[in-house]
C-alpha positions, 0 to 999 in steps of 0.5 A: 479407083479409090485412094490408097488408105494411107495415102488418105489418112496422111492427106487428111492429117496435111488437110487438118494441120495447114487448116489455119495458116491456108484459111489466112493465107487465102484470105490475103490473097482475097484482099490483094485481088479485091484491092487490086493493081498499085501501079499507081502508088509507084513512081514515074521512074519505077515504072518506066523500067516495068513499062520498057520492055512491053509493046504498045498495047500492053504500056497502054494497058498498063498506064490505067492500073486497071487490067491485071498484070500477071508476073511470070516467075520462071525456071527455064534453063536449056541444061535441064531437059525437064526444063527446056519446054519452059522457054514458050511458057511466057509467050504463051502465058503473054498471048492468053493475058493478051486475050481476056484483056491482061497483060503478062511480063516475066517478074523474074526466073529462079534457079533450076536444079534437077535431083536426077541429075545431081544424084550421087554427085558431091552437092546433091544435098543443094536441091533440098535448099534449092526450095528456100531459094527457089521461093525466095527468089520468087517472092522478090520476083514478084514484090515490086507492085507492077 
């Protein structure tokens, strides 16, 4: 099955117009990963609060600014039945950073708004704006070097 021819052309045309701005967005995300961790720039009282809430093993793990921490950024919210699975996500995001060595902690959460379920109701137009905050929020959640 082939792709649409409009739906083609208007990827192409996505494809061509970010070219610049995913090349240097690419390129800081190559430089970040080969710069690697900075835990050890932050301050004993900085990381206590990022080291408190994990176990043994991943305080262990984290001390040497060694192995990756993955931050999970999540929207989990039990309002939101699209939403609701996204409670196991951390955990199991956890287990496998666990496995390969990592360590993984929840960075932050963003808020959840559904466009179903605010269809036709006075504020609908939130989720539009929604986006801004749900990126913003991310990028705090995620700028504290741990």
């Amino acid at each position: 099955m082939s792709l649409h021819s409009t739906l083609a052309a208007v990827t192409e045309r996505i494809t061509e117009r970010s070219r610049d701005s995913r090349t240097r967005y690419l390129e800081r995300i190559r430089a970040a990963g080969e710069a690697g961790p900075k835990r050890s720039t932050l301050s004993c009282g900085n990381l206590a609060h990022g080291f408190a809430a994990c176990g043994v093993t991943d305080k262990s793990r984290l001390a040497g600014d060694v192995v990756p921490n993955l931050g999970i950024i999540t929207a989990y919210n039990d309002m939101l039945s699209a939403h609701q699975p996204y409670e196991r996500f951390p955990e199991l995001i956890r287990d496998a950073a666990r496995e390969v060595g990592g360590v993984a902690q929840v960075a932050g959460g963003v808020p959840a708004m559904c466009d179903g379920v605010t269809q036709g109701q006075t504020g609908m137009e939130l989720s539009l704006f929604s986006r801004d905050v749900i990126a913003m929020s991310a990028a705090v959640g995620l700028s504290h070097q741990m």
